[in-house]
C-alpha positions in Angstrom: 138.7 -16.6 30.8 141.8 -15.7 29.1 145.1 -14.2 31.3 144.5 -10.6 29.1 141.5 -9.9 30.7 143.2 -8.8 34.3 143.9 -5.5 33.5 146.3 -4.1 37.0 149.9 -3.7 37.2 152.0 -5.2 39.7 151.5 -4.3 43.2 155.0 -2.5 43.6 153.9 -0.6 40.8 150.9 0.8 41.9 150.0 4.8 42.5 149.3 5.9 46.2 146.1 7.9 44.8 144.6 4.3 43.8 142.5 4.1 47.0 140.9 6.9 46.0 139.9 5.9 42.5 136.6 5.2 44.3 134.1 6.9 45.8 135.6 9.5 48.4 135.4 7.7 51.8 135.7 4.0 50.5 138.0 1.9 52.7 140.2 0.1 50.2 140.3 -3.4 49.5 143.3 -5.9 49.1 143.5 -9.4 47.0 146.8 -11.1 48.5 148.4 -14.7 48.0 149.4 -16.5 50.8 151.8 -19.1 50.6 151.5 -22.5 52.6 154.4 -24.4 54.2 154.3 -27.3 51.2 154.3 -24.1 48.7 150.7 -23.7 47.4 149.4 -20.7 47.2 146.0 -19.6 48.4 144.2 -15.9 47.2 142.2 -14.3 49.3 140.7 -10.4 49.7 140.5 -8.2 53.1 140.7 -4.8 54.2 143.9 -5.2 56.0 146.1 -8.3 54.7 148.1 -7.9 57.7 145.3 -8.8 60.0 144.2 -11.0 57.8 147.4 -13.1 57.7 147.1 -13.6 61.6 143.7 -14.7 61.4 144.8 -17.4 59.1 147.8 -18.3 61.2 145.7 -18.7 64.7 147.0 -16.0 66.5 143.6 -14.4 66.4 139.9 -15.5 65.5 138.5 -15.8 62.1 140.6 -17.8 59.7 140.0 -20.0 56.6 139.4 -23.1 56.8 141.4 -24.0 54.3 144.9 -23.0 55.8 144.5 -24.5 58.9 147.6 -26.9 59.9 148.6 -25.9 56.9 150.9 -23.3 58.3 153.8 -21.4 58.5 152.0 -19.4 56.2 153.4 -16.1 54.8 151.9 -13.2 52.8 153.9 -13.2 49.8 151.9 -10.6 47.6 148.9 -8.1 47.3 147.3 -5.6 45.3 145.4 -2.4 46.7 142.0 -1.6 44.9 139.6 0.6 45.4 136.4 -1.4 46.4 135.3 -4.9 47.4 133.6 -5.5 44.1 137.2 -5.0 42.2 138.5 -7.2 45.0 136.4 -9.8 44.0 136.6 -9.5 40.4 140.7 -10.0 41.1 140.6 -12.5 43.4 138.7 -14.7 40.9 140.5 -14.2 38.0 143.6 -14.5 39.9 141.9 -18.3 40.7 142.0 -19.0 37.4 145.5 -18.2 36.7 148.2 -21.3 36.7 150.5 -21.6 39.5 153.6 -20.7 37.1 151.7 -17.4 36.4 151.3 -16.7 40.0 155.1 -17.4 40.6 156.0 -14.9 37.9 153.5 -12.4 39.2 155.0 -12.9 43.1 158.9 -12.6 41.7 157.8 -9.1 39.5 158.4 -10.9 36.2 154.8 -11.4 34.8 152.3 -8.3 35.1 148.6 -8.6 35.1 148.4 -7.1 32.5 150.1 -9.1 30.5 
């Protein structure tokens, strides 16, 4: 999968009406990168990164297994869409993106559109 095929802009770029690109009542979904204490990054997707972020850190129940003891841990970016399906979608092909291309997406100099 080539890096033209993610098609959103940056998440300080994006509309306020973009929740509602969806069906009416559709709770909106987020794909966020997390950033471990040795400086990976790990992508995820949740209703509310926030929450999310505390689950992951132990403060409450229900985090990957993948971040544990690998904290501090710290939400570093994330992308509103309209349904878990796009979520998904984003979350993979933001997998398959090098770690450079996530640094330049994080610090607002790459675009996912690009």
């Amino acid at each position: 999968m080539t890096d033209q095929s993610i098609n959103p802009p940056p998440a300080e770029n994006l509309p306020e009406s973009i929740a509602e690109a969806g069906s009416g009542a559709q709770q909106p979904w987020f794909v966020y990168l997390v950033r471990m204490q040795h400086g990976a990054l790990y992508a995820g997707i949740s209703t509310d990164p926030a929450r999310r972020l505390r689950q992951h850190q132990g403060e409450i129940v229900g985090g990957a297994k993948a971040l544990r003891g690998k904290g501090p841990l710290c939400l570093v970016w994330s992308y509103k869409t309209a349904n878990r399906s796009q979520a998904s979608q984003l979350e993979y092909q933001l997998k398959q993106l090098s770690k450079a291309k996530k640094e330049a997406l994080i610090n607002g100099e790459w675009s996912l559109s690009n």
